[in-house]
N, C-alpha and C positions, 0 to 999 in steps of 0.2 A: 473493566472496559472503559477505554476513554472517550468513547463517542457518548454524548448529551443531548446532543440533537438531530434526529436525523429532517432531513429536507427532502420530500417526494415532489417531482414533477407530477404530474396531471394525467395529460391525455398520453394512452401509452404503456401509464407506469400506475397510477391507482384506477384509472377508466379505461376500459378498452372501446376506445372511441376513435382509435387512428383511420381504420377504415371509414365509416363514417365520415370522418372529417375530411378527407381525402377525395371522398366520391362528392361530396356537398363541394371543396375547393373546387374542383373540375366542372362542375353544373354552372356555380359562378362565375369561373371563366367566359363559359361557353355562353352566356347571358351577355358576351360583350363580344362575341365572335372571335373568342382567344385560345388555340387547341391546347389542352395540356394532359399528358395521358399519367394515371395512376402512379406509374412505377416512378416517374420522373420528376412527382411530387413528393411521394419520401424519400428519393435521394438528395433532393434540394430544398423542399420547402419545412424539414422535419426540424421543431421546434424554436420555427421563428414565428416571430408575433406577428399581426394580420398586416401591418403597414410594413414591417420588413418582407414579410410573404408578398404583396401585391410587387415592388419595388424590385424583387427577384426573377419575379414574372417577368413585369416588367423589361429588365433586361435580356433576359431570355428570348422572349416573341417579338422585340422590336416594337411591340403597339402600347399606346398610350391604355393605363391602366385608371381609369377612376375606382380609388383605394375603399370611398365613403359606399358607392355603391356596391363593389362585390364584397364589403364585410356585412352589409343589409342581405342579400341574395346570399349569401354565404349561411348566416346565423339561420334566415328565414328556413332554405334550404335541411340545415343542422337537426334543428327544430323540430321540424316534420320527421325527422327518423328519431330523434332520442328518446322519447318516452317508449319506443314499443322496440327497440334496439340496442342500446347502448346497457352493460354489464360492467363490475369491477370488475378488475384481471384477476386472474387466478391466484386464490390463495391469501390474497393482500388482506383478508379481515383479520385472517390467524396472525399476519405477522404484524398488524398493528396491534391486533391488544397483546400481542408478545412484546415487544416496545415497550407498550404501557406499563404493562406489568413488572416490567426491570427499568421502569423511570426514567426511560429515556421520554424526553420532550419531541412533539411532531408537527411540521409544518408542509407547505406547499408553497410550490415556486412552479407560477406557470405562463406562459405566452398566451393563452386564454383572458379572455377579458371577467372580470368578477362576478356578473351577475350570472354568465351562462356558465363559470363554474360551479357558484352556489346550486346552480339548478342540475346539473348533472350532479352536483351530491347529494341531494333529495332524492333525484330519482333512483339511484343506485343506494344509499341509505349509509353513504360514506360521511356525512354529516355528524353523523353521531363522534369520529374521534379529530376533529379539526373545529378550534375556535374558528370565528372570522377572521379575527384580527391576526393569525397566524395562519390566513390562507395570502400568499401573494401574489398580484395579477399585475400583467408588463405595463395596465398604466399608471402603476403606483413607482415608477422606475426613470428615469430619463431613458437609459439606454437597455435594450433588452439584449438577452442570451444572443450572442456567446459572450456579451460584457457580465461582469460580476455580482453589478449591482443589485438585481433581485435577491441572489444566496445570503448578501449581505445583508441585505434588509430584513432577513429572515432572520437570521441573526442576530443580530441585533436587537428585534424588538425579542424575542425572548431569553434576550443578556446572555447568550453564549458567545464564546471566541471562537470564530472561525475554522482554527485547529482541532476545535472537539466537536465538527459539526460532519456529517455525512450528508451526501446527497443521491438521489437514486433517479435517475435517468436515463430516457431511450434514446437522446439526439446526441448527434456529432456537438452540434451547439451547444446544449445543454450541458454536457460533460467538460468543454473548452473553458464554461462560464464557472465551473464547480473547483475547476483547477485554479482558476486566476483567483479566484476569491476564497486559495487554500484550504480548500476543502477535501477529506475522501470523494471523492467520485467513484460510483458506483453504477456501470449499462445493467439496462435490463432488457433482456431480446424473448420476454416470453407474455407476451400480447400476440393479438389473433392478426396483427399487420408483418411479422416477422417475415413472412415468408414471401413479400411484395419490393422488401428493402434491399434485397440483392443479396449472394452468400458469404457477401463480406462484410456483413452487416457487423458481427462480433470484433470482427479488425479493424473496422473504422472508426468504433468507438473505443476501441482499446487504441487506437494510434492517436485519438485525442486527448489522451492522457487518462483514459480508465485506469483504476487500480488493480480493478476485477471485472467481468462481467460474468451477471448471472442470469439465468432462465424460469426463477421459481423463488419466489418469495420469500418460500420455507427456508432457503437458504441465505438472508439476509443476516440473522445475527450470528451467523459461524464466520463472515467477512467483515462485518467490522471491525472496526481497533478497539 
């Protein structure tokens, strides 16, 4: 196999946190008199970082967004549902210590900010197979997803080449950022928000340049290279 490292995004793809985070964006919104309905945020706002998310908005309602506040209201929000809510996605324990096991190396690359990813891995008990320093968050990055930089960074710090890295991913963005920084790109459409992203959820991420997309974890190291 030539993959050596694989890359997991976060929310999504080892946390089943989309809903969640989706229902807390919309609260925060609405904390600034700004509508934004569910489905219209994981068609648009799905795996960009909170300053690109507000800026999106932004655009979108025409109203002036202060970005410092709905990411306070946002987290605050977050917070109150994660400890008694938020689950790893299905399956994802068996196929990291499968990983482990056949030496492949594992990181994280995520538009989540570090501290509230450390703690959604505590409380889901994903901690156990990701160092720190090979967890990545958008503000260790200049530019976040769909730019490259995070995969690289990944990269990088655990001295693999790019070419022998995989990445596994539920965004349009996310998958855009895995391509440019030559990596397998790999959708994952089997978290509990799939069915909120629209029916074309599998073709948008394969028109981003997916290689595969899959639904179950168990099925991750039959698609690698």
């Amino acid at each position: 196999m030539q993959t050596k490292l694989v890359i997991f995004d976060n929310d999504g793809v080892l946390v089943d946190s989309e809903v969640i985070i989706k229902d807390a964006l919309v609260d925060a919104y609405a904390a600034q008199s700004i509508a934004i309905e569910r489905e219209w945020a994981f068609k648009h706002l799905q795996g960009l970082s909170s300053r690109d998310n507000a800026l999106a908005v932004q655009e979108f309602s025409g109203q002036p967004v202060d970005a410092d506040l709905m990411i306070d209201t946002y987290i605050a929000q977050f917070k109150a549902r994660m400890r008694e809510e938020l689950n790893p996605t299905p399956h994802i324990f068996k196929a990291l210590e499968t990983l482990r096991e056949e030496g492949v190396k594992l990181s994280v690359a995520t538009s989540g900010g570090l501290e509230t990813t450390y703690e959604k891995f505590s409380v889901t008990a994903l901690d156990q197979f990701f160092e720190k320093e090979n967890i990545i968050g958008a503000e260790l990055v200049a530019k976040g997803k769909p730019a490259p930089d995070i995969f690289l960074l990944a990269a990088k710090r655990q001295g693999i080449a790019p070419e022998d890295c995989a990445v596994v991913e539920d965004s349009v963005a996310g998958v855009k950022g895995a391509v440019a920084a030559g990596m397998q790109a790999i959708g994952y459409i089997g978290a509990s928000h799939a069915p909120y992203t629209g029916e074309d959820y599998k073709d948008r991420l394969m028109d981003a340049g997916a290689d595969v997309v899959i639904d179950d974890h168990l099925s991750l190291m039959d698609v690698l290279r």
